[in-house]
ZAMARGU-4260 file (C-alpha; in steps of 0.2 Angstrom, whole numbers, plus 5000, padded with zeros to 4 digits):
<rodrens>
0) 5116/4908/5464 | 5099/4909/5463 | 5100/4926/5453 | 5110/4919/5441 | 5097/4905/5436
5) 5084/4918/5437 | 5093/4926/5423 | 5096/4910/5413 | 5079/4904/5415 | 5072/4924/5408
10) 5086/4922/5393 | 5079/4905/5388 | 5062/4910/5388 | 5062/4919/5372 | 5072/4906/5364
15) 5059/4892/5370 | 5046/4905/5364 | 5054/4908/5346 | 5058/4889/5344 | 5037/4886/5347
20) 5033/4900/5332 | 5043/4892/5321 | 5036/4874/5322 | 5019/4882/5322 | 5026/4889/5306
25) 5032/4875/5299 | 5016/4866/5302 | 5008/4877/5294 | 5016/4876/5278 | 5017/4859/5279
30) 4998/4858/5279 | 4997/4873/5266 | 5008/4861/5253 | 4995/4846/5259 | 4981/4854/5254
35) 4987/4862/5241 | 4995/4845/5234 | 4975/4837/5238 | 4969/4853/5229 | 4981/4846/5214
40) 4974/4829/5213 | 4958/4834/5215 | 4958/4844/5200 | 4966/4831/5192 | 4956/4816/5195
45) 4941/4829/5188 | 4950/4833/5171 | 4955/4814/5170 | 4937/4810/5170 | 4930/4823/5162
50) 4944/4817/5146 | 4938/4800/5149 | 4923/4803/5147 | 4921/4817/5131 | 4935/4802/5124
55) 4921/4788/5126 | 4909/4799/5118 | 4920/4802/5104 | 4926/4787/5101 | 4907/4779/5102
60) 4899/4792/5091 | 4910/4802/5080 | 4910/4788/5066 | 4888/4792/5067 | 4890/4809/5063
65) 4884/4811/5044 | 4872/4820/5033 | 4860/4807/5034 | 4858/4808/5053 | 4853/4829/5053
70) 4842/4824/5039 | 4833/4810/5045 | 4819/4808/5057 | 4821/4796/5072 | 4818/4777/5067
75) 4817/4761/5074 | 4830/4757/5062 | 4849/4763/5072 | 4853/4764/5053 | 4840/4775/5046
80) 4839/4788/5063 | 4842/4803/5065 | 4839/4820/5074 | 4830/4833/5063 | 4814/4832/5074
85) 4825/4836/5091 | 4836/4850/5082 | 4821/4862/5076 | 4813/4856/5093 | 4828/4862/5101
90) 4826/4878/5089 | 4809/4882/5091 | 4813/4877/5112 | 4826/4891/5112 | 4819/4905/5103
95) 4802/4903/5112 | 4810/4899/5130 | 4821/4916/5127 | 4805/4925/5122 | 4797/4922/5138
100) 4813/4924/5151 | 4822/4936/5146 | 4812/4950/5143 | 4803/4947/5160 | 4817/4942/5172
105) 4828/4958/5166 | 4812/4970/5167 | 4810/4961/5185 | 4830/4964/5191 | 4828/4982/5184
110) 4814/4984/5196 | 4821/4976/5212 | 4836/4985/5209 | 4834/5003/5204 | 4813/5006/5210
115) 4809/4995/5223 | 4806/5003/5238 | 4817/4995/5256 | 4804/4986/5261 | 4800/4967/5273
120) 4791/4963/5256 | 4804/4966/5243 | 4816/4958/5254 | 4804/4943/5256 | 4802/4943/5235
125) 4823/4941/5237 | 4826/4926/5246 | 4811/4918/5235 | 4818/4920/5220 | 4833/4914/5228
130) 4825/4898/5234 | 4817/4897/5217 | 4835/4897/5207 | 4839/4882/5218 | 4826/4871/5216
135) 4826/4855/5209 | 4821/4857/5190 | 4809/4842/5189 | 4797/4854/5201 | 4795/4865/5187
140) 4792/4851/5176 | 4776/4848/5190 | 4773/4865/5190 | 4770/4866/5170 | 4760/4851/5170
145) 4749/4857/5182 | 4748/4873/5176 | 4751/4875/5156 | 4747/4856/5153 | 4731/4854/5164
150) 4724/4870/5169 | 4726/4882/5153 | 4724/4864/5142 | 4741/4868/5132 | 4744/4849/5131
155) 4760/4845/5124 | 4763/4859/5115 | 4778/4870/5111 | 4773/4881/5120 | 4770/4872/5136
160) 4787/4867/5136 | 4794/4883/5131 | 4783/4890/5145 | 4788/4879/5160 | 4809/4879/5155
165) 4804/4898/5156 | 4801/4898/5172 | 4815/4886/5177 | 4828/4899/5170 | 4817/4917/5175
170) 4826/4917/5192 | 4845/4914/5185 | 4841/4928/5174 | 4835/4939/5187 | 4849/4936/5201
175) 4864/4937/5188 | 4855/4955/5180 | 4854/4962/5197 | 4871/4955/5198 | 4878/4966/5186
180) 4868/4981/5189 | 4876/4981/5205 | 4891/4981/5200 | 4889/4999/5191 | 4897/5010/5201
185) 4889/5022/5210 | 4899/5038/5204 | 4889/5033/5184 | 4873/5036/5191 | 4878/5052/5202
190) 4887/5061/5188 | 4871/5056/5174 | 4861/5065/5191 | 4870/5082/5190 | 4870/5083/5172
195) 4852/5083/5175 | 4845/5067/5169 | 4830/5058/5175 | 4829/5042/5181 | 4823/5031/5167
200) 4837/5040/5155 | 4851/5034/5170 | 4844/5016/5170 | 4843/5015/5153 | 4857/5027/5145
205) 4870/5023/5160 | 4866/5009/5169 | 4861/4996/5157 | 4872/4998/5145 | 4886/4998/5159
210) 4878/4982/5166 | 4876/4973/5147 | 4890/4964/5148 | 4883/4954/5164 | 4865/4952/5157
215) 4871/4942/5141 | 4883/4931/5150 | 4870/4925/5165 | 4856/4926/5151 | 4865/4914/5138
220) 4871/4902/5151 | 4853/4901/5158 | 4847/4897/5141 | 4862/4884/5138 | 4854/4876/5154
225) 4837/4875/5148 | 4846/4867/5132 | 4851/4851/5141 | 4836/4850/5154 | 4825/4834/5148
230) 4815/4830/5168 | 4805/4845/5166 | 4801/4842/5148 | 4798/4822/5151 | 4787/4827/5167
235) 4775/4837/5156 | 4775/4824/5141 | 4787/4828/5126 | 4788/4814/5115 | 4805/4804/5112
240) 4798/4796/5094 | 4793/4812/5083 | 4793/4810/5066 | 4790/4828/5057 | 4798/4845/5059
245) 4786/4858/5072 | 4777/4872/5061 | 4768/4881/5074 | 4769/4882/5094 | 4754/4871/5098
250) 4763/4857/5089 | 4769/4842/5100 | 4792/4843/5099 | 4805/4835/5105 | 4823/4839/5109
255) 4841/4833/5109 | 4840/4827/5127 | 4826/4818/5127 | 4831/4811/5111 | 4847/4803/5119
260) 4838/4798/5135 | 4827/4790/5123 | 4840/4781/5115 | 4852/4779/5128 | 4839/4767/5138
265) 4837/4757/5123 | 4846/4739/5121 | 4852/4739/5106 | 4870/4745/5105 | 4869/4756/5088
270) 4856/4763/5096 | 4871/4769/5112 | 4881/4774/5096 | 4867/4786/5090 | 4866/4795/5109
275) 4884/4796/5111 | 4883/4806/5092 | 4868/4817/5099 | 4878/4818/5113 | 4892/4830/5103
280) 4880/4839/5093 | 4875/4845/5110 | 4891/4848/5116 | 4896/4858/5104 | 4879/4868/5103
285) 4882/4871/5124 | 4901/4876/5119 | 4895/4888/5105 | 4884/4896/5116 | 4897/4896/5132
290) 4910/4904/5120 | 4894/4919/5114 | 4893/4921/5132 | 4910/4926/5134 | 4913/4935/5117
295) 4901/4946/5120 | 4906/4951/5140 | 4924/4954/5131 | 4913/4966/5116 | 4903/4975/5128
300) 4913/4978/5141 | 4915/4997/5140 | 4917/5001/5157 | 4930/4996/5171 | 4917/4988/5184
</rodrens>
């Protein structure tokens, strides 16, 4: 008798056992579709307010979008205003910022990555240009009126400002060149090696251009950042009411953020109308460079990384 519920207890065990794995199982999938259900909604609720809010804008500034307001000069008139000072400030903060970044934080990846020896300092030199690419940008904004503002007595100059957005982007650029000249593959460099070539002809005739693709994708999105930062330029004192067109880089500028922050805290509700039209203009700048970005990552992508 006893053997016999032995053997009944032994033959139930697997089924007890089988019966537990597939609630498990189903538990499982239960919270797989609950998260992926929450994962839903989240990305839902984001696109709703995203659409709210780019309709707002539209419907507040689309009917502000003439000739008249890329011709005009800022007023104190909502009628009379408009944003040829902050576009060739915005011009002149582009072209100078990208002359200052991008030539030094790709020379600067090039190095960490291909000569730098495997040492405590170079790995030291790594995480601090990682902290730096996290740092809050209005500490950049400190830096550059401490340093270009005060100390080198650029004032407000276009070059001051140029100089410290510079250094807000110089770290972006440098993690997201190394980036992509990490992703070279290995086997480029060892076969330009037995075909004899030096070293500077692999970084420059393999490696570089392999990694091009990378460099301009991280380099034009950390120039479309330094487009729409205004607390750096406010910390080091760009003006929001410029009435003439920069001519040299020791003029005083202003941009289109700081021209709708300027606007934008105004009470006068024209004057919301004008921000939420500069508001478009620099959308559809950040967009225009966003679709460069990914144009030319799809044009120079000559090798399967």
């Amino acid at each position: 008798m006893s053997g016999t519920l032995a053997k009944e207890s032994m033959a139930a065990k697997p089924v007890i056992q089988s019966t537990k794995a597939s609630r498990r199982v189903s538990r499982r999938k239960l919270f797989d579709r609950c998260f992926y259900r929450l994962c839903q909604f989240t990305v839902l609720l984001a696109l709703m307010s995203l659409v709210t809010l780019i309709g707002h804008i539209l419907y507040e500034g689309i009917s502000w979008l003439k000739i008249d307001f890329f011709l005009n000069f800022t007023s104190r008139f909502a009628e009379q205003a408009g944003i040829k000072a902050a576009i060739f400030g915005s011009v002149w903060v582009l072209f100078l910022t990208s002359a200052f970044a991008v030539p030094l934080g790709v020379s600067a990846a090039i190095f960490l990555e291909e000569y730098a020896p495997k040492k405590k300092w170079v790995e030291w030199v790594q995480i601090n240009i990682g902290n730096l690419a996290g740092m809050p940008s209005i500490v950049y904004g400190l830096v550059g009126l401490a340093v270009f503002v005060r100390y080198f007595n650029f004032e407000r100059s276009l070059l001051a400002g140029s100089l410290t957005l510079g250094l807000l982007i110089l770290p972006i650029i440098i993690i997201s060149s190394q980036e992509a000249i990490k992703a070279v593959p290995l086997s480029l460099r060892e076969a330009a090696y037995a075909l004899g070539a030096r070293k500077w002809q692999v970084v420059f005739g393999q490696v570089l251009p392999a990694s091009l693709p990378g460099i301009l994708t991280g380099v034009i999105l950390s120039i479309s950042r330094a487009i729409g930062e205004t607390a750096p330029l406010i910390v080091i004192g760009a003006l929001s009411f410029v009435a003439f067109t920069p001519v040299s880089i020791w003029d005083e500028f202003t941009v289109l953020p700081i021209q709708i922050y300027n606007w934008a805290s105004k009470p006068q509700e024209e004057f919301h109308h004008l921000a939420a039209a500069a508001i478009i203009v620099l959308l559809v700048l950040l967009f225009f460079m966003n679709f460069i970005a990914i144009y030319l990552r799809q044009k120079y992508q000559r090798y399967k990384l």
